[in-house]
MDTraj code that builds the backbone (N, CA, C; nanometers):
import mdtraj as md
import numpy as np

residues = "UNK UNK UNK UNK UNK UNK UNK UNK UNK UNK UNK UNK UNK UNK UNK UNK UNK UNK UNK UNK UNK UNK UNK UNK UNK UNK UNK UNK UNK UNK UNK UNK UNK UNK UNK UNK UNK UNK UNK UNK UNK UNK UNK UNK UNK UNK UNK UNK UNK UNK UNK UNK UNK UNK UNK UNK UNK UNK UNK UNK UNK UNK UNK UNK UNK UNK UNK UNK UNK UNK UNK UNK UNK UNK UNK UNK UNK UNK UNK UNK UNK UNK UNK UNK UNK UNK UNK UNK UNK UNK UNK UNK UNK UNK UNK UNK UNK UNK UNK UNK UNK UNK UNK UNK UNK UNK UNK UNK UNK UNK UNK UNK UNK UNK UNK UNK UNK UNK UNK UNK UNK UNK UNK UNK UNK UNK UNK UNK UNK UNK UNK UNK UNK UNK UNK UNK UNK UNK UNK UNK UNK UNK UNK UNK UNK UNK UNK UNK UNK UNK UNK UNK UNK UNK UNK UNK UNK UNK UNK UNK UNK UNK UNK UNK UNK UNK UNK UNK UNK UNK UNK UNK UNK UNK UNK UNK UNK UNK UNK UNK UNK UNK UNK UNK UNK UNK UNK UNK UNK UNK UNK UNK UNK UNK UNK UNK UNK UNK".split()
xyz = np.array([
    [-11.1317, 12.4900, -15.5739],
    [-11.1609, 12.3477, -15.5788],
    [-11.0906, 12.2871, -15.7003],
    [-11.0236, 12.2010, -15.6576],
    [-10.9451, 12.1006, -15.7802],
    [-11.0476, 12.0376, -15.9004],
    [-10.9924, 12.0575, -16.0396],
    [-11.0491, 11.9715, -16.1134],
    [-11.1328, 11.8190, -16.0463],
    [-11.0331, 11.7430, -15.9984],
    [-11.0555, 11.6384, -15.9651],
    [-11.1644, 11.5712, -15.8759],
    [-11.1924, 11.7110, -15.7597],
    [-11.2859, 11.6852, -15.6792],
    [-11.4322, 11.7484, -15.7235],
    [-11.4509, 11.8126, -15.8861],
    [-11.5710, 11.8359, -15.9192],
    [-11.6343, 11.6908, -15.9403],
    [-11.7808, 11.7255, -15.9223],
    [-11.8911, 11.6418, -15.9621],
    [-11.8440, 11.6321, -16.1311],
    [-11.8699, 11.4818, -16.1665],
    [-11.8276, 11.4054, -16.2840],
    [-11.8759, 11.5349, -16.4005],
    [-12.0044, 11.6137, -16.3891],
    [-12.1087, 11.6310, -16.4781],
    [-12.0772, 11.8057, -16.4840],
    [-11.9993, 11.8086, -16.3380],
    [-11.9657, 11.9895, -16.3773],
    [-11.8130, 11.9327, -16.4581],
    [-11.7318, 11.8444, -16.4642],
    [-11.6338, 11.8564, -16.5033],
    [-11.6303, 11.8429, -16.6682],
    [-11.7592, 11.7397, -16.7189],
    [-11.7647, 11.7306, -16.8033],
    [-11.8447, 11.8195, -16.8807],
    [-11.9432, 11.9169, -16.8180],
    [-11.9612, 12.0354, -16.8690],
    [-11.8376, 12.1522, -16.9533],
    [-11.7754, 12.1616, -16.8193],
    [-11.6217, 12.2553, -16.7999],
    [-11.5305, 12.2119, -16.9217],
    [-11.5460, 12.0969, -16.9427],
    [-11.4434, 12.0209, -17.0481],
    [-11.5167, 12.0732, -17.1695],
    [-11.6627, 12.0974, -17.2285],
    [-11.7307, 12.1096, -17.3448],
    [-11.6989, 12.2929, -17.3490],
    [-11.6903, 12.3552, -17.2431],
    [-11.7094, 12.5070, -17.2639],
    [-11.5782, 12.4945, -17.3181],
    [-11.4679, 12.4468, -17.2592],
    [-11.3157, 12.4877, -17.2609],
    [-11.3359, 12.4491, -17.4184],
    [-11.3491, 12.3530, -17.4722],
    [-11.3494, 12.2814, -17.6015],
    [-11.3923, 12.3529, -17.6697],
    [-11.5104, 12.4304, -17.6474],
    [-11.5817, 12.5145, -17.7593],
    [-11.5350, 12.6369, -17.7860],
    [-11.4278, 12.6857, -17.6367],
    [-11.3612, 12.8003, -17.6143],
    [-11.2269, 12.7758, -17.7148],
    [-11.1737, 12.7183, -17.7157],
    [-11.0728, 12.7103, -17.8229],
    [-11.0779, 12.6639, -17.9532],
    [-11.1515, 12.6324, -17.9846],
    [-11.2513, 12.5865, -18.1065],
    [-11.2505, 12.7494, -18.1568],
    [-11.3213, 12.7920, -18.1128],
    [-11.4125, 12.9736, -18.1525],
    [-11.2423, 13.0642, -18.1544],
    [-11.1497, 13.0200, -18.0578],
    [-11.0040, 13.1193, -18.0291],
    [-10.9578, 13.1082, -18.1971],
    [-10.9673, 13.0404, -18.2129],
    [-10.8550, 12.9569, -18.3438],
    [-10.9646, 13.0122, -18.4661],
    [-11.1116, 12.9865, -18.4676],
    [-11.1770, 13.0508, -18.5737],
    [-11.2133, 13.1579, -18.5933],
    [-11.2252, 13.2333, -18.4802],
    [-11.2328, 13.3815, -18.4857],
    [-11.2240, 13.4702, -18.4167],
    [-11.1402, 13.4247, -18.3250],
    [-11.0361, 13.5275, -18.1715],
    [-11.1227, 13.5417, -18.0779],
    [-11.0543, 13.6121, -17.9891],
    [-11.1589, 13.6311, -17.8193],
    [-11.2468, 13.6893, -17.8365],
    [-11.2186, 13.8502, -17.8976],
    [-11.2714, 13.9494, -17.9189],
    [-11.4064, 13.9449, -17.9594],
    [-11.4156, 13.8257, -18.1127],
    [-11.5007, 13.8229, -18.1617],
    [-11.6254, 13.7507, -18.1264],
    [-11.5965, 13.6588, -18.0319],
    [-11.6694, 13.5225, -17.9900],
    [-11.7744, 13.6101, -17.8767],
    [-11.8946, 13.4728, -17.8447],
    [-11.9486, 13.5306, -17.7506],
    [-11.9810, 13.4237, -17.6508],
    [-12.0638, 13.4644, -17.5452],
    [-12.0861, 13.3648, -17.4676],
    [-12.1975, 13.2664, -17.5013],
    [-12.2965, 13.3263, -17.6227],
    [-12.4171, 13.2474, -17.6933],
    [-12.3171, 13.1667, -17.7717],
    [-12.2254, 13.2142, -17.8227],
    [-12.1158, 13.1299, -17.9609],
    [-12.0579, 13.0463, -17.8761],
    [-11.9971, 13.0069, -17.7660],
    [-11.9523, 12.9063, -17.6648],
    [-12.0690, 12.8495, -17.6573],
    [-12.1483, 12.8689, -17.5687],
    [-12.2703, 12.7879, -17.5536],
    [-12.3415, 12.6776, -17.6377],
    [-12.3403, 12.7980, -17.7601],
    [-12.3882, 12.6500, -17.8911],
    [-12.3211, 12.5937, -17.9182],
    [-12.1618, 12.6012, -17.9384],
    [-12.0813, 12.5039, -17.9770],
    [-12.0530, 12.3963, -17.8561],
    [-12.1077, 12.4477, -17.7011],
    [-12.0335, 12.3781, -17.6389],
    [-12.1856, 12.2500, -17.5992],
    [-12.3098, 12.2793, -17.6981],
    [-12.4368, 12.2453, -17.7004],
    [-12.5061, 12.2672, -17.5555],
    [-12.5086, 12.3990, -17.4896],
    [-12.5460, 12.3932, -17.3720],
    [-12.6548, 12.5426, -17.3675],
    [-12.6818, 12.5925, -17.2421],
    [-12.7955, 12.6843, -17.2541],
    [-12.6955, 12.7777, -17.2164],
    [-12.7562, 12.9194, -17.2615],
    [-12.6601, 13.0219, -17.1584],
    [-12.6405, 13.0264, -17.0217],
    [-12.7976, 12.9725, -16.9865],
    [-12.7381, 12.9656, -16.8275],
    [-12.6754, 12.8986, -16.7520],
    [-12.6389, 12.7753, -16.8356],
    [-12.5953, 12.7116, -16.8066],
    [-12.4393, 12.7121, -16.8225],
    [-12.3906, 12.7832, -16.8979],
    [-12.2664, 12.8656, -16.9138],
    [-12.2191, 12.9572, -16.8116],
    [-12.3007, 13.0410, -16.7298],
    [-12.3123, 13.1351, -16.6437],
    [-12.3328, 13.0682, -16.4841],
    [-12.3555, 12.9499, -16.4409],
    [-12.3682, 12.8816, -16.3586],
    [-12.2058, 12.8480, -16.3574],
    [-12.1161, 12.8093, -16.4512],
    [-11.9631, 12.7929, -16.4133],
    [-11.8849, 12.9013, -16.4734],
    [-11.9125, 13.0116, -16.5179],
    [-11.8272, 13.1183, -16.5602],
    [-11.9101, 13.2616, -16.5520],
    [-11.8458, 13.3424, -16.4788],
    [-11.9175, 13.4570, -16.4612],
    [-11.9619, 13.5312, -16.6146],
    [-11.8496, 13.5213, -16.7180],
    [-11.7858, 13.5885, -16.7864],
    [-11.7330, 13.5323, -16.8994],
    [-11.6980, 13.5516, -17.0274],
    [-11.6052, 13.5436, -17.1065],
    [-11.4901, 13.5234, -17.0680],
    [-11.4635, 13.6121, -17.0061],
    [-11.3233, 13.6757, -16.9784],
    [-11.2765, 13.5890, -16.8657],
    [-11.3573, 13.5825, -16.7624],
    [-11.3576, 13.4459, -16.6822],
    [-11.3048, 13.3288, -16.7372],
    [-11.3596, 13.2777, -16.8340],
    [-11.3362, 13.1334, -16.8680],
    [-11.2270, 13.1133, -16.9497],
    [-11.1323, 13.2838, -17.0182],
    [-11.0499, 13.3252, -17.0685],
    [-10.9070, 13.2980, -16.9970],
    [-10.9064, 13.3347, -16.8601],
    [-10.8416, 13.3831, -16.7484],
    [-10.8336, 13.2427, -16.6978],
    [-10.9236, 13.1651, -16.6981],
    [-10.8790, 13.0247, -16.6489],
    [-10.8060, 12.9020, -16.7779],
    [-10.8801, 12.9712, -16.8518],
    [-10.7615, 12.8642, -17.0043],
    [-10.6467, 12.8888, -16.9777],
    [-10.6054, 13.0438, -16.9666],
    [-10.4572, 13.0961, -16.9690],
    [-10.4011, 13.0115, -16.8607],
    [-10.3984, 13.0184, -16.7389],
    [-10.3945, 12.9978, -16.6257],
    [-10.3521, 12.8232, -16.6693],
    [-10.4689, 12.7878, -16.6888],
    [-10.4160, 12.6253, -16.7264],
    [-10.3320, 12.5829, -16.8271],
    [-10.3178, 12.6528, -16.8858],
    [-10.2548, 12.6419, -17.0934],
    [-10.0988, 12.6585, -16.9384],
    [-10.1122, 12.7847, -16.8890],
    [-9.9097, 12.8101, -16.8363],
    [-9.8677, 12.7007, -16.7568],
    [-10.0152, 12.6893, -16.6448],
    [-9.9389, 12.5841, -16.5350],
    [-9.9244, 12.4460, -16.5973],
    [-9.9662, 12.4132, -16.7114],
    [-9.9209, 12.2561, -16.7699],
    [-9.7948, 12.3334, -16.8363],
    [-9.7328, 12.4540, -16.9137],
    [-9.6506, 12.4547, -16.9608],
    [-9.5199, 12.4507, -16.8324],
    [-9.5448, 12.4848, -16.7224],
    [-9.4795, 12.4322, -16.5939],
    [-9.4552, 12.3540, -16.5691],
    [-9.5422, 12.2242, -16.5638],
    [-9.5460, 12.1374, -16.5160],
    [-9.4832, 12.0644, -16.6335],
    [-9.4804, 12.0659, -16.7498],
    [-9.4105, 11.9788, -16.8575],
    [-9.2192, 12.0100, -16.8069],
    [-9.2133, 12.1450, -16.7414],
    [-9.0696, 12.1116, -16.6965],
    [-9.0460, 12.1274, -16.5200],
    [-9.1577, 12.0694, -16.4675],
    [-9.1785, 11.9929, -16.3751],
    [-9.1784, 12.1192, -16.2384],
    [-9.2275, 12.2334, -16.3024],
    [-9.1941, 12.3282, -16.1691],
    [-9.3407, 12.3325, -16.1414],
    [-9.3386, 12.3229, -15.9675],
    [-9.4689, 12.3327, -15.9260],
    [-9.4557, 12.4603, -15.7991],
    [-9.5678, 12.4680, -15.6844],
    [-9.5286, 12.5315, -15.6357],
    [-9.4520, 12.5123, -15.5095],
    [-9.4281, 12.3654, -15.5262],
    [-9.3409, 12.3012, -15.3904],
    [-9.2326, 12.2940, -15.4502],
    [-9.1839, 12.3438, -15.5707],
    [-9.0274, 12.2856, -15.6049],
    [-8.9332, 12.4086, -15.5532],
    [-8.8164, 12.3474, -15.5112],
    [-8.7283, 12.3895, -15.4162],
    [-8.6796, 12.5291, -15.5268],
    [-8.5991, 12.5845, -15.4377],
    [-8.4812, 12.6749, -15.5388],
    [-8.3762, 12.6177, -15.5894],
    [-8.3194, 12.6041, -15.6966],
    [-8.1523, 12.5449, -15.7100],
    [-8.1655, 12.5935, -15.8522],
    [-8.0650, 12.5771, -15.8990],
    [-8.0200, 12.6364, -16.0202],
    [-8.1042, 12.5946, -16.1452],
    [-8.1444, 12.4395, -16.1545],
    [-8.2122, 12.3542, -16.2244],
    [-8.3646, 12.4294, -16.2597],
    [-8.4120, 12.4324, -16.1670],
    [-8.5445, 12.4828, -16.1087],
    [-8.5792, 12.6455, -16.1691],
    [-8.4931, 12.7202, -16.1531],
    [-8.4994, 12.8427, -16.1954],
    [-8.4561, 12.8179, -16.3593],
    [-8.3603, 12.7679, -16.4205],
    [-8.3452, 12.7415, -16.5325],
    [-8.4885, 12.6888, -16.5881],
    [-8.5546, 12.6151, -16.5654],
    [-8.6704, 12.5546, -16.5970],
    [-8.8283, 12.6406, -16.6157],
    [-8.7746, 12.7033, -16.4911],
    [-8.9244, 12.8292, -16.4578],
    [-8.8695, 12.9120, -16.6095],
    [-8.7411, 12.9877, -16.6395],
    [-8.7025, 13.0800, -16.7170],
    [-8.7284, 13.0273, -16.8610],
    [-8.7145, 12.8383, -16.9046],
    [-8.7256, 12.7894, -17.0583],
    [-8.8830, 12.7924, -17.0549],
    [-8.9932, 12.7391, -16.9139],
    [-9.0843, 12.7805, -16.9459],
    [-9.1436, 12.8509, -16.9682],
    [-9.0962, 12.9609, -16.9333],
    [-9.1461, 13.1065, -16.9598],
    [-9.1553, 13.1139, -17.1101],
    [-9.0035, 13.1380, -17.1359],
    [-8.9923, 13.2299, -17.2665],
    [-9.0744, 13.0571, -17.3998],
    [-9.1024, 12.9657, -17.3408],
    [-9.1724, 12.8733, -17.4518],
    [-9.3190, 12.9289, -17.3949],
    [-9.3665, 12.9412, -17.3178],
    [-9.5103, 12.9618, -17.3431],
    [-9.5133, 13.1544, -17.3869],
    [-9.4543, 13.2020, -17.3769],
    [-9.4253, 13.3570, -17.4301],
    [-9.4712, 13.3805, -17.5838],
    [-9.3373, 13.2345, -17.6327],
    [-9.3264, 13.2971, -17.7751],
    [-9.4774, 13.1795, -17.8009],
    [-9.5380, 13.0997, -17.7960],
    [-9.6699, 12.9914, -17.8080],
    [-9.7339, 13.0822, -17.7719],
    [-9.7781, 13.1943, -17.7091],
    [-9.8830, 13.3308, -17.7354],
    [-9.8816, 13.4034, -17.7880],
    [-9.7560, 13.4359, -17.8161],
    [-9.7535, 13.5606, -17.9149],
    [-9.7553, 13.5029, -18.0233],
    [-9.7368, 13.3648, -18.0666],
    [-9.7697, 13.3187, -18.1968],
    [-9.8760, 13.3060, -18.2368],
    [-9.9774, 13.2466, -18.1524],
    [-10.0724, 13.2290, -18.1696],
    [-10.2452, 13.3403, -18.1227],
    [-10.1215, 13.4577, -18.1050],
    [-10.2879, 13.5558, -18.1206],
    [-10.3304, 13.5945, -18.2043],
    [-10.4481, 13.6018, -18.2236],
    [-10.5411, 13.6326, -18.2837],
    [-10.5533, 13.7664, -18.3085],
    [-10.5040, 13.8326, -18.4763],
    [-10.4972, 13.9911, -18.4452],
    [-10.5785, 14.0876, -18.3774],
    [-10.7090, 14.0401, -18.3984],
    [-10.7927, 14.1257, -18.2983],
    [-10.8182, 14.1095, -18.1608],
    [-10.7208, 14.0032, -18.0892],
    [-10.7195, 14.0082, -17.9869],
    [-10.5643, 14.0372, -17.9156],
    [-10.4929, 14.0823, -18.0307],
    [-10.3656, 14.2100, -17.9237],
    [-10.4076, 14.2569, -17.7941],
    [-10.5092, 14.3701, -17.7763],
    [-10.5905, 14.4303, -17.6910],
    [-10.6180, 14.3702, -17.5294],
    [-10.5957, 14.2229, -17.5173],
    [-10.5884, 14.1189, -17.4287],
    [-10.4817, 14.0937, -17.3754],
    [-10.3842, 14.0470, -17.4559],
    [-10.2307, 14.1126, -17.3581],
    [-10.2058, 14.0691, -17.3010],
    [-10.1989, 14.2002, -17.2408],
    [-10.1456, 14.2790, -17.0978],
    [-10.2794, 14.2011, -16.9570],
    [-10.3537, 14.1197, -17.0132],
    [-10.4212, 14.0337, -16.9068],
    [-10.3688, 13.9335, -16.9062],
    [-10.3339, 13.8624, -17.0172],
    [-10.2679, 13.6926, -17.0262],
    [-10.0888, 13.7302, -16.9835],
    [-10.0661, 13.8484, -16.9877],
    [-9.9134, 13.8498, -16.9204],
    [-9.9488, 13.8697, -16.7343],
    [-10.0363, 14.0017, -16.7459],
    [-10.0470, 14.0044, -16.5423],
    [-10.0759, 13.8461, -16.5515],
    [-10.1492, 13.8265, -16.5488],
    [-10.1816, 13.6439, -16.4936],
    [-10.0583, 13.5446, -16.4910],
    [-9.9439, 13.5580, -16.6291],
    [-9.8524, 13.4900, -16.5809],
    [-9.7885, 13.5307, -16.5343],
    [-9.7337, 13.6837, -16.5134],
    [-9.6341, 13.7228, -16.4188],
    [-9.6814, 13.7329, -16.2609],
    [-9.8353, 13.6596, -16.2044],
    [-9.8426, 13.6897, -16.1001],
    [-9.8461, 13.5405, -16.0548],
    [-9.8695, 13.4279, -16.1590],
    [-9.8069, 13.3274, -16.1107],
    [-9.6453, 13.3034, -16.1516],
    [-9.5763, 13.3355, -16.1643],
    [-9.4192, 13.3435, -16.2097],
    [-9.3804, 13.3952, -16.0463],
    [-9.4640, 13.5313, -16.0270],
    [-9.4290, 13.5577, -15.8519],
    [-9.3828, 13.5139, -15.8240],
    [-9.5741, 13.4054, -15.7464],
    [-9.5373, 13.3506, -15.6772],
    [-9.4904, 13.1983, -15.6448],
    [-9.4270, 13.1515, -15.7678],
    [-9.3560, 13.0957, -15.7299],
    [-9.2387, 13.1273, -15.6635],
    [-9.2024, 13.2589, -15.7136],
    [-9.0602, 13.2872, -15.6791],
    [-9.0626, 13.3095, -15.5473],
    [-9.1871, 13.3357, -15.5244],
    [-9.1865, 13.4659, -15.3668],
    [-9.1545, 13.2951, -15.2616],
    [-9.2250, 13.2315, -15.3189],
    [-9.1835, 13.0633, -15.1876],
    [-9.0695, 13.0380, -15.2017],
    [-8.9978, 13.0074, -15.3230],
    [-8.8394, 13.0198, -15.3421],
    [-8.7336, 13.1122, -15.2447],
    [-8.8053, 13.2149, -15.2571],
    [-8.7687, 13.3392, -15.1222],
    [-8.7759, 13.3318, -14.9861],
    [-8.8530, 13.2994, -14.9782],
    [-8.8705, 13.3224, -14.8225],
    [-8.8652, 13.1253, -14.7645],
    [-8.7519, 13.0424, -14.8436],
    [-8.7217, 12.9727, -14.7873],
    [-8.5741, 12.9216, -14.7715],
    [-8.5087, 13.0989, -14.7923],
    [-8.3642, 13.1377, -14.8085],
    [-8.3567, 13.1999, -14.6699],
    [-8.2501, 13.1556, -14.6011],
    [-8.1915, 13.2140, -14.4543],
    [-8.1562, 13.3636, -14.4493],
    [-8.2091, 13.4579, -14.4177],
    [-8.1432, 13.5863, -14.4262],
    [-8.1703, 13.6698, -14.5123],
    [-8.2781, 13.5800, -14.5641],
    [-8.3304, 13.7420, -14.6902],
    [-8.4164, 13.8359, -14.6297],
    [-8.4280, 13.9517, -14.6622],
    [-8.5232, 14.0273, -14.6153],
    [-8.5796, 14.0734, -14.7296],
    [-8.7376, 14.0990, -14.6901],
    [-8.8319, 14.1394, -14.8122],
    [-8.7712, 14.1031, -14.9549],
    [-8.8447, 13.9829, -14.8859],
    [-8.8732, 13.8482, -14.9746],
    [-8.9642, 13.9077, -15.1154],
    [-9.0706, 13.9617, -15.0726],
    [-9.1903, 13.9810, -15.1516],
    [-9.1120, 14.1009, -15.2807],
    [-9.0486, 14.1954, -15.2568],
    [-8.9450, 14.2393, -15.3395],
    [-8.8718, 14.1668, -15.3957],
    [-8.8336, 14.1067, -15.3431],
    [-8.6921, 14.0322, -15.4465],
    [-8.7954, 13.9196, -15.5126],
    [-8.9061, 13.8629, -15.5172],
    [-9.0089, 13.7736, -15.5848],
    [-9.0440, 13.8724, -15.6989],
    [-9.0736, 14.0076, -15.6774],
    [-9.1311, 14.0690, -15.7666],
    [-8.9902, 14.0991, -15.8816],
    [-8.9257, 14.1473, -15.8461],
    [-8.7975, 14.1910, -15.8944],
    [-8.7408, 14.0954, -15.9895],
    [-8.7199, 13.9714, -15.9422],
    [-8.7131, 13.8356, -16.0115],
    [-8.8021, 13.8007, -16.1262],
    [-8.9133, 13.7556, -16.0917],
    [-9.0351, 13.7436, -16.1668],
    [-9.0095, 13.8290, -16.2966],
    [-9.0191, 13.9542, -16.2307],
    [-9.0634, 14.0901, -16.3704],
    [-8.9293, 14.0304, -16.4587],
    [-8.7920, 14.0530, -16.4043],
    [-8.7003, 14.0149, -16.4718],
    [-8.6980, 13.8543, -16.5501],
    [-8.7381, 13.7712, -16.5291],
    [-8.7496, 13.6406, -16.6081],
    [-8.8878, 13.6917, -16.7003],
    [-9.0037, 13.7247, -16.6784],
    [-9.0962, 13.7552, -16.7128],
    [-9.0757, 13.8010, -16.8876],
    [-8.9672, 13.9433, -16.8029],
    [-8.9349, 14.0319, -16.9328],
    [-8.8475, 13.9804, -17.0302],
    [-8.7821, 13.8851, -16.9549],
    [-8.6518, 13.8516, -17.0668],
    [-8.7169, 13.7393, -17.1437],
    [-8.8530, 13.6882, -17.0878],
    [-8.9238, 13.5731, -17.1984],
    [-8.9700, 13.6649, -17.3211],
    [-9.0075, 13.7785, -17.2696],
    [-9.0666, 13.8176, -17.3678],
    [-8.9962, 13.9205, -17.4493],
    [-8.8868, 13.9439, -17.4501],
    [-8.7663, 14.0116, -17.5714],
    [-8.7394, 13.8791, -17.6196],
    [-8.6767, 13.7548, -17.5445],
    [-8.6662, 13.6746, -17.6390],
    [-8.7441, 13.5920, -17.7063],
    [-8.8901, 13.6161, -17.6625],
    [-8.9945, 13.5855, -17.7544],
    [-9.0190, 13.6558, -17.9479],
    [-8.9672, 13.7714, -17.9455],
    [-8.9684, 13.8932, -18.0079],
    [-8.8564, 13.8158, -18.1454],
    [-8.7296, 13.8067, -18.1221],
    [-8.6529, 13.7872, -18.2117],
    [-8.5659, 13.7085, -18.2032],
    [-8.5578, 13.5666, -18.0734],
    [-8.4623, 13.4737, -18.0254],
    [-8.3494, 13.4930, -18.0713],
    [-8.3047, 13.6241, -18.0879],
    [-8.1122, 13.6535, -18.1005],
    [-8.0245, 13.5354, -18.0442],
    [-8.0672, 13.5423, -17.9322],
    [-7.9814, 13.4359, -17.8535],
    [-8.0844, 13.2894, -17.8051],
    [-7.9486, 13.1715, -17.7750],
    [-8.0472, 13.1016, -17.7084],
    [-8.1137, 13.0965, -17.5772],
    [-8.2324, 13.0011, -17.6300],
    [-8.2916, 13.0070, -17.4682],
    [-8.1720, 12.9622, -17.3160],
    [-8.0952, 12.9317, -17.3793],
    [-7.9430, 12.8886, -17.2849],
    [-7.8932, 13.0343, -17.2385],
    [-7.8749, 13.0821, -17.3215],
    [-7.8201, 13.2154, -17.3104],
    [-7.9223, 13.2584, -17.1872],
    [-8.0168, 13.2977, -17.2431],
    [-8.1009, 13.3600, -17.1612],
    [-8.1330, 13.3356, -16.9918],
    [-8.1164, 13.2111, -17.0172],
    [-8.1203, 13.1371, -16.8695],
    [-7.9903, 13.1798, -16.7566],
    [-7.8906, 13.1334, -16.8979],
    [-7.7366, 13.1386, -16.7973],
    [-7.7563, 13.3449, -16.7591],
    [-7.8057, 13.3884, -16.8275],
    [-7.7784, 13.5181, -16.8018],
    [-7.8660, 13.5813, -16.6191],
    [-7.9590, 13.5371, -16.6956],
    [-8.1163, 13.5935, -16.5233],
    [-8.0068, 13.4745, -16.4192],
    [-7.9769, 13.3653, -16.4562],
    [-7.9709, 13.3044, -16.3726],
    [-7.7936, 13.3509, -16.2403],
    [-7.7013, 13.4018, -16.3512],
    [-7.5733, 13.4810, -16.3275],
    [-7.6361, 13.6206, -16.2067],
    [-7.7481, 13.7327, -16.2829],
    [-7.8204, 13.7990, -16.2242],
    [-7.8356, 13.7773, -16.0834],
    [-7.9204, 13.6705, -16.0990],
    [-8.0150, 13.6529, -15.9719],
    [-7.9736, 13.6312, -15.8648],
    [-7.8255, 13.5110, -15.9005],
    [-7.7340, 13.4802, -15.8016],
    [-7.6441, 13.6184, -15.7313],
    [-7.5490, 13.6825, -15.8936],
    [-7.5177, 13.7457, -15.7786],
    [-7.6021, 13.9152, -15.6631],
    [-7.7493, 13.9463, -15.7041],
    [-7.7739, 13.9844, -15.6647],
    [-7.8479, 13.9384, -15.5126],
    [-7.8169, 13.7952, -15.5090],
    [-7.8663, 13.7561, -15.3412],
    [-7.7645, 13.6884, -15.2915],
    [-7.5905, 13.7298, -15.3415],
    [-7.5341, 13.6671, -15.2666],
    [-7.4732, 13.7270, -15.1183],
    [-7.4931, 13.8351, -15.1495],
    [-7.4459, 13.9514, -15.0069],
    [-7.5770, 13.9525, -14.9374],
    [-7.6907, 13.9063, -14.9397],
    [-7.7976, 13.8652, -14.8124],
    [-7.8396, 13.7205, -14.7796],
    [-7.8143, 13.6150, -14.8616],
    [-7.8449, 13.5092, -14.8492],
    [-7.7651, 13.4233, -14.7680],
    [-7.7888, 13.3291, -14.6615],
    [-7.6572, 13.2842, -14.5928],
    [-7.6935, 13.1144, -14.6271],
    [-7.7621, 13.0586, -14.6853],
    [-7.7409, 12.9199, -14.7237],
    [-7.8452, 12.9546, -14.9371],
    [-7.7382, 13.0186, -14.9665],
    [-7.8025, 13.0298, -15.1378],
    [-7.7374, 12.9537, -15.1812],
    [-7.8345, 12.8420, -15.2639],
    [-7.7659, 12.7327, -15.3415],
    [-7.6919, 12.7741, -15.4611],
    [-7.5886, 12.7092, -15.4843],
    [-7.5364, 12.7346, -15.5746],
    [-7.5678, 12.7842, -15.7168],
    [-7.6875, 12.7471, -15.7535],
    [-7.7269, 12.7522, -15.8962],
    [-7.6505, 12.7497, -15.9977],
    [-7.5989, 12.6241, -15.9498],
    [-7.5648, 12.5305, -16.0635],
    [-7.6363, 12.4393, -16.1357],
    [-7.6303, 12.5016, -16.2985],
    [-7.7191, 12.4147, -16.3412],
    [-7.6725, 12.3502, -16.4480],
    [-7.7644, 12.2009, -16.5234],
    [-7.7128, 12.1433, -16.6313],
    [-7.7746, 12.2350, -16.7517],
    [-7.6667, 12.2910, -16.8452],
    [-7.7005, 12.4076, -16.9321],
    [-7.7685, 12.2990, -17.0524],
    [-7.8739, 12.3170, -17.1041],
    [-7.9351, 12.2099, -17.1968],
    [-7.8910, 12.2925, -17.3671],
])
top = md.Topology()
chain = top.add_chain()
for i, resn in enumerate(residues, 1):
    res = top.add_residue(resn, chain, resSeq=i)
    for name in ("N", "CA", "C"):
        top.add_atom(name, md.element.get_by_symbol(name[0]), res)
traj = md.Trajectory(xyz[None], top)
C-alpha cells in the first residue's frame, strides 16, 4: 500500500517512528537503539510501534528502501523508465552516490548490518534491470543478464565508493561499454547507449 493511500493518522504515526528512527541512527547506531528507545522518542506506546512494524529491523529495511528509491528518483529512474544509455548512466551515478552516503555514514557498531542494506539495494537495482531486459527483442534469460548487470553496477558502486580513483564518469562509461557489448550478439533492437557523459 502506497504512502499516499494510508489513513492520515497511520501516516502520521509512520512519519514520528521514521523521525525518531533517525534521530537514535545518528545518536547511537542501529545496533544500539531499541524499539522502547523509538517509541519514546517517537512519543508513542510499544504497541503501538508493533501495530506498523514487526521489528526493528523492519522499520530498518523500509528507511533503506526509501533513503535508495528517492536517491533514484532524484536522477529520475523509476521502474517504468525505459533502457537507453542515459538511464543506465543514471541507475550507475545513483548507485555509487547512495554507496559512498552509507558507507559514510555508518555507525561503527553497526558494520554488522551491511550486507542487509546492500541485498536490499542490489535486489532493487535487479529489478529494475530485469524490466530493462525483458523489454529487449531476442534476449534470452533475461533474469540472468538482470542479475549479472545489477551485481556488476552494484559492485563497481561500491569499489568506487572505497577510494573514488576514478570518476563517477569513468565508472559509468566503463559498466556502460560492458553491458553494451555483452548484449550486442543477442539483442536485435539494443539501443544504442549513448549517453550525455556529465
Amino acid at each position: 500500500m502506497s504512502t499516499q493511500t494510508l489513513d492520515p493518522r497511520v501516516r502520521r504515526t509512520r512519519k514520528l517512528l521514521k523521525q525518531a528512527f533517525v534521530e537514535l541512527m545518528h545518536e547511537k547506531g542501529f545496533n544500539a537503539m531499541t524499539v522502547q528507545d523509538i517509541a519514546d522518542r517517537a512519543d508513542i506506546n510499544r504497541t503501538t510501534f508493533y501495530d506498523h512494524y514487526e521489528d526493528k529491523f523492519a522499520l530498518h529495511d523500509q528507511m533503506i528502501l526509501e533513503w535508495f528509491q528517492q536517491k533514484l528518483a532524484d536522477y529520475t529512474i523509476t521502474q517504468d523508465a525505459t533502457f537507453c544509455g542515459d538511464n543506465l548512466r543514471n541507475l550507475i551515478y545513483a548507485v555509487c552516490d547512495f554507496v559512498l552516503q552509507m558507507n559514510g555514514g555508518c555507525h561503527g557498531a553497526d558494520l554488522q548490518y551491511k550486507p542487509a542494506i546492500e541485498d536490499l539495494m542490489q535486489a532493487t537495482i535487479q529489478d529494475i534491470v530485469h524490466s530493462w531486459m525483458t523489454s529487449l527483442d531476442g534476449i534470452e534469460h533475461a533474469d540472468i543478464h538482470a542479475a549479472s548487470i545489477s551485481y556488476a553496477i552494484f559492485g563497481a558502486g561500491m569499489q568506487w565508493s572505497k577510494d573514488q580513483t576514478h570518476s563517477k564518469g569513468t565508472v559509468a562509461d566503463t559498466l556502460i561499454s560492458l553491458i553494451r557489448d555483452g548484449l550486442k550478439a543477442q539483442v536485435t533492437n539494443l539501443p544504442e547507449l549513448v549517453t550525455q557523459s556529465a
